[in-house]
DSSP file (Angstrom, degrees, kcal/mol; ACC not computed):
  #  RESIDUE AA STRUCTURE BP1 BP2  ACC     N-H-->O    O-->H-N    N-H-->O    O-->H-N    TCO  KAPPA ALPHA  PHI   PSI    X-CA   Y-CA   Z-CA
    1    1 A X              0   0    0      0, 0.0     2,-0.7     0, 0.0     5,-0.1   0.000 360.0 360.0 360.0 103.8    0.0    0.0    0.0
    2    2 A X    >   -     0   0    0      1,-0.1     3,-2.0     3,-0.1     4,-0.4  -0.393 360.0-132.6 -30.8  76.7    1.8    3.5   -1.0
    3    3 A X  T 3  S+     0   0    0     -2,-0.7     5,-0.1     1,-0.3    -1,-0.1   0.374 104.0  61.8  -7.0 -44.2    2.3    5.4    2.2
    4    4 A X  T >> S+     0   0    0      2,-0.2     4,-2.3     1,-0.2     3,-1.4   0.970 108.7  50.3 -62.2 -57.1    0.8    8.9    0.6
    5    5 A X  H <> S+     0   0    0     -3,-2.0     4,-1.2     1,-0.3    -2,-0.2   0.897 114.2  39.5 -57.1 -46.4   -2.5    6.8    0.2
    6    6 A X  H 34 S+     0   0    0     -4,-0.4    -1,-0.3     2,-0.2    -2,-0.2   0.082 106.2  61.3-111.2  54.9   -2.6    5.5    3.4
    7    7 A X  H <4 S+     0   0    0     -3,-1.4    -2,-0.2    -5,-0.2    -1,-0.1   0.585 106.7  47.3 -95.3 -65.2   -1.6    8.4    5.1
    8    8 A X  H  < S+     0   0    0     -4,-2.3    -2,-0.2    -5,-0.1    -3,-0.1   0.570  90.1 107.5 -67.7  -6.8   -4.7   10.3    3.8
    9    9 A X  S  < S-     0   0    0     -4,-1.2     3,-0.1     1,-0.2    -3,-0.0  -0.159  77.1-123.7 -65.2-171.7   -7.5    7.3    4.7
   10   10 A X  S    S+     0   0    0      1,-0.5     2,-0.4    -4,-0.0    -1,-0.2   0.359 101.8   2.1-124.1 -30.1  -10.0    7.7    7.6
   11   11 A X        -     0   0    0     -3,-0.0    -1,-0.5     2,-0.0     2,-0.3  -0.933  69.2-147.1 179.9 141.5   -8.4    4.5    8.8
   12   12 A X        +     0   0    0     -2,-0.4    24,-2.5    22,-0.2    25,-2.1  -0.978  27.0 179.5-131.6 128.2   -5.4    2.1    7.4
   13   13 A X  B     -a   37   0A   0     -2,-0.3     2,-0.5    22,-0.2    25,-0.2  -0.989   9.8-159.8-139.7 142.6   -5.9   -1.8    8.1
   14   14 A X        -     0   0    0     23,-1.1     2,-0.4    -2,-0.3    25,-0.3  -0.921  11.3-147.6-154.9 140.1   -3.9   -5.0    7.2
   15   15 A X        +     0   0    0     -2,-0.5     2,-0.3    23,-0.2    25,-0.2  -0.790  29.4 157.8-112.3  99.4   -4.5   -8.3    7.0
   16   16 A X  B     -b   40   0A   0     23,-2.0    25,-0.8    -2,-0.4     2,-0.2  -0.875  38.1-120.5 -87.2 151.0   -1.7  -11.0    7.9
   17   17 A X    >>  -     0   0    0     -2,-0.3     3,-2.7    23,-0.2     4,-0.6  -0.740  39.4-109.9 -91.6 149.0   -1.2  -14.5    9.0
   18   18 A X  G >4 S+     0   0    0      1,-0.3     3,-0.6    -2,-0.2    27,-0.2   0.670 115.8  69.2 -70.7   1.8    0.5  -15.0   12.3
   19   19 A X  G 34 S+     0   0    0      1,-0.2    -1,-0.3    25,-0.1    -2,-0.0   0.683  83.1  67.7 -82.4 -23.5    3.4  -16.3   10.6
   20   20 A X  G X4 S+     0   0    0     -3,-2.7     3,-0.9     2,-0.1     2,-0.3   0.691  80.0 109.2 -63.5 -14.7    4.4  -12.8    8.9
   21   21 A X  T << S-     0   0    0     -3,-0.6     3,-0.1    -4,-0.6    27,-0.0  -0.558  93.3  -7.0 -61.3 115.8    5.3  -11.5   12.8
   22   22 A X  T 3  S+     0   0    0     -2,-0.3     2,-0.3     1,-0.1    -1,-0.2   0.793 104.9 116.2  97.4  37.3    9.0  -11.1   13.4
   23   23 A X  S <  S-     0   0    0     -3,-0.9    -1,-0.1     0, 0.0    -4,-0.0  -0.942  70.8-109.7-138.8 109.7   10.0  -12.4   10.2
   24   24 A X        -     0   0    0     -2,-0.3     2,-0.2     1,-0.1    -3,-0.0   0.059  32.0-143.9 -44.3 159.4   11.9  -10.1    7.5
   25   25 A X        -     0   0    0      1,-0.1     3,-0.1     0, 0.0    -1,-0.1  -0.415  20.1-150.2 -98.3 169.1    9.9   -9.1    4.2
   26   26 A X  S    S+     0   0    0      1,-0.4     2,-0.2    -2,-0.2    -1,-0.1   0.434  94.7  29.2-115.2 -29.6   11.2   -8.6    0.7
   27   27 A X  S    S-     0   0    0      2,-0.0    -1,-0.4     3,-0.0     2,-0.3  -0.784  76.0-146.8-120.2 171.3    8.2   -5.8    0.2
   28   28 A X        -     0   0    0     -2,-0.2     0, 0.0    -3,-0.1     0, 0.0  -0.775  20.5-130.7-125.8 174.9    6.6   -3.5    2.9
   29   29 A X  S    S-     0   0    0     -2,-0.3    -1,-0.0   -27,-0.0    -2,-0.0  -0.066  72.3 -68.8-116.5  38.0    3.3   -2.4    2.8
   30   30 A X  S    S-     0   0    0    -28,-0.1   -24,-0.0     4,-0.0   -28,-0.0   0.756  87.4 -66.0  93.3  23.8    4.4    1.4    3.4
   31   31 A X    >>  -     0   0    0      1,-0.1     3,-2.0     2,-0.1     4,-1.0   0.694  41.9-107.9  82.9 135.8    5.6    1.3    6.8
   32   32 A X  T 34 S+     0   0    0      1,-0.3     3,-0.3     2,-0.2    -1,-0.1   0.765 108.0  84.8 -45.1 -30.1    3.7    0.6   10.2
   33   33 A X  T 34 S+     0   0    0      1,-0.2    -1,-0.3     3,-0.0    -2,-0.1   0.549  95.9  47.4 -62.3   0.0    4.0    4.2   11.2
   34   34 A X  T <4 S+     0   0    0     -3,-2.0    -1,-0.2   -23,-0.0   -22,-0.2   0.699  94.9  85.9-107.5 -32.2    0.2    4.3    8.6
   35   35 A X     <  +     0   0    0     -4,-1.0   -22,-0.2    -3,-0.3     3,-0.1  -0.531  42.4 171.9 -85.4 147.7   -1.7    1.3   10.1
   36   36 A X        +     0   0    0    -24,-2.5    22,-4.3     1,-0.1     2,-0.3   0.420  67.5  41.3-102.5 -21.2   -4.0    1.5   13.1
   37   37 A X  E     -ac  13  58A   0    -25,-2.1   -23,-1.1    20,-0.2     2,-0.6  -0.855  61.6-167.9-142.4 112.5   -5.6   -1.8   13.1
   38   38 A X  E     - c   0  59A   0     20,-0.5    22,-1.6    -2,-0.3     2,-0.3  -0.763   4.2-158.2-122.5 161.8   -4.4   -4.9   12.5
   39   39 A X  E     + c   0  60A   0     -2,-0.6   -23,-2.0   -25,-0.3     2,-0.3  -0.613  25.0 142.9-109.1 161.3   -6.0   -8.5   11.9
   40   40 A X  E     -bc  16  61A   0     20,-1.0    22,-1.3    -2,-0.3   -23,-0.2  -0.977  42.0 -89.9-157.4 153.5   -4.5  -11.7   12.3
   41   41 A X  E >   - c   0  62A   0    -25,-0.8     3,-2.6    -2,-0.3    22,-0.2  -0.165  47.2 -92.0 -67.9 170.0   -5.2  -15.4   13.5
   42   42 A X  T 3  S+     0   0    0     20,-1.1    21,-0.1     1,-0.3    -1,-0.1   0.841 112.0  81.3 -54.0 -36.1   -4.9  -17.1   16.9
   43   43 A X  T 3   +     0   0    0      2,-0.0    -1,-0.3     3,-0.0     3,-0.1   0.549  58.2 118.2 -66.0   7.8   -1.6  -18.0   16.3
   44   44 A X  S <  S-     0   0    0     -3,-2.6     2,-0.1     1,-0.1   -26,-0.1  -0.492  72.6-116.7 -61.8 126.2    0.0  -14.4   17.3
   45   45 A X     >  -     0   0    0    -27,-0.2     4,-2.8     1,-0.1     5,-0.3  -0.245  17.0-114.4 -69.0 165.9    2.2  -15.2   20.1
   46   46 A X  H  > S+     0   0    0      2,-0.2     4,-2.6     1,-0.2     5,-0.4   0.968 117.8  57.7 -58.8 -46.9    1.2  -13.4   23.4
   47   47 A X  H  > S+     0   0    0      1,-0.2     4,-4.5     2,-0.2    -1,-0.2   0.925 107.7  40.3 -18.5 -74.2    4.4  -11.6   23.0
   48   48 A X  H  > S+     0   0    0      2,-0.2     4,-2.1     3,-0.2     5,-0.2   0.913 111.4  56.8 -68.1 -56.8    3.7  -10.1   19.7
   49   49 A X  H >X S+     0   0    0     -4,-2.8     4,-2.8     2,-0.2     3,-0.5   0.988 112.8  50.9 -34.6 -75.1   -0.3   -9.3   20.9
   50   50 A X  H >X S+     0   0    0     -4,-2.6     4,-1.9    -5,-0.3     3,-0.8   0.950 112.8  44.4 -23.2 -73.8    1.7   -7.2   23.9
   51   51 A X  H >X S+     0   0    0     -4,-4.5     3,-0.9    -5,-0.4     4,-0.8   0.839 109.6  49.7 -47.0 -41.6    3.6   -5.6   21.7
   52   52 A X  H <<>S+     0   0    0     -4,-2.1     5,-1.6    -3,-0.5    -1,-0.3   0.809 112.9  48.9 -49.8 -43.2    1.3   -4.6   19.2
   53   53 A X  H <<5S+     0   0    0     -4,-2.8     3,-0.2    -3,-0.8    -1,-0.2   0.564  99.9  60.5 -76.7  -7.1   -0.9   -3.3   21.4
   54   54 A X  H <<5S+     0   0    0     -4,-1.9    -2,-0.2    -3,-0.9    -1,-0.2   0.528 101.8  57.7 -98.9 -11.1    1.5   -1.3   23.4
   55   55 A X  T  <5S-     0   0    0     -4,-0.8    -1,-0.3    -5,-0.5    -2,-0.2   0.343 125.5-104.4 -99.7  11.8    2.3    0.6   20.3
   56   56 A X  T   5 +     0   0    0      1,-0.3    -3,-0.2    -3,-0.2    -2,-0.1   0.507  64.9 153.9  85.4  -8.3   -1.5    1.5   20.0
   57   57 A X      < -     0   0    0     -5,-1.6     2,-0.7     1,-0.1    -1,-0.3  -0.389  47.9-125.6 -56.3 150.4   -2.7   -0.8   17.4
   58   58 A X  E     -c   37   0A   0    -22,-4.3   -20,-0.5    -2,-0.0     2,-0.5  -0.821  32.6-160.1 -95.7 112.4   -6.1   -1.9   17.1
   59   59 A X  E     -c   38   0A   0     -2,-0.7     2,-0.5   -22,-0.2   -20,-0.2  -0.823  16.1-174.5-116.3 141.4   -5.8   -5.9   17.0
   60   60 A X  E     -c   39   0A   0    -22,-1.6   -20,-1.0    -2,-0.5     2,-0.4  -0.790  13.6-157.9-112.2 134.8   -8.6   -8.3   15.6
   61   61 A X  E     -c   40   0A   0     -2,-0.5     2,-0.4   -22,-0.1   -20,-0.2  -0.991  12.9-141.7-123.8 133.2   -7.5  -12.2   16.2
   62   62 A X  E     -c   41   0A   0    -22,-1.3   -20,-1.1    -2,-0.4     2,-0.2  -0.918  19.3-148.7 -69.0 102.9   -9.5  -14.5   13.6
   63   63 A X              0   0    0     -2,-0.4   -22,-0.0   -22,-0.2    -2,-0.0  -0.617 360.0 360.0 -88.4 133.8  -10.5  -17.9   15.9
   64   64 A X              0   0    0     -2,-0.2    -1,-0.1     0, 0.0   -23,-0.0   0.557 360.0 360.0-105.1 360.0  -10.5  -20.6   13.7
């Protein structure tokens, strides 16, 4: 997602599996500093839920 575009949204959300956490990329999706909420499945460690949240993200877990 192009950082200019989701700068200017009402609200910037992205959709990962818990296996993208802590794991380098080859592409970004326009840097974290843009998102407010993100979803993910149950398998986010409790670590990574802390953390996410302590930077003020809004986090959705998917139960499967």
């Amino acid at each position: 997602m192009p950082r200019a575009r989701a700068s200017r949204a009402t609200r910037a959300v992205i959709v990962a599996d818990s296996t993208k956490f802590g794991r380098r990329s080859f592409s970004s999706v326009g840097g974290v500093d843009v998102l407010d909420t993100i979803i993910t499945d149950d398998g986010l460690s409790e670590e990574w839920r802390a953390a996410l949240e302590a930077r003020g993200y809004r986090l959705l877990i998917a139960e499967a």
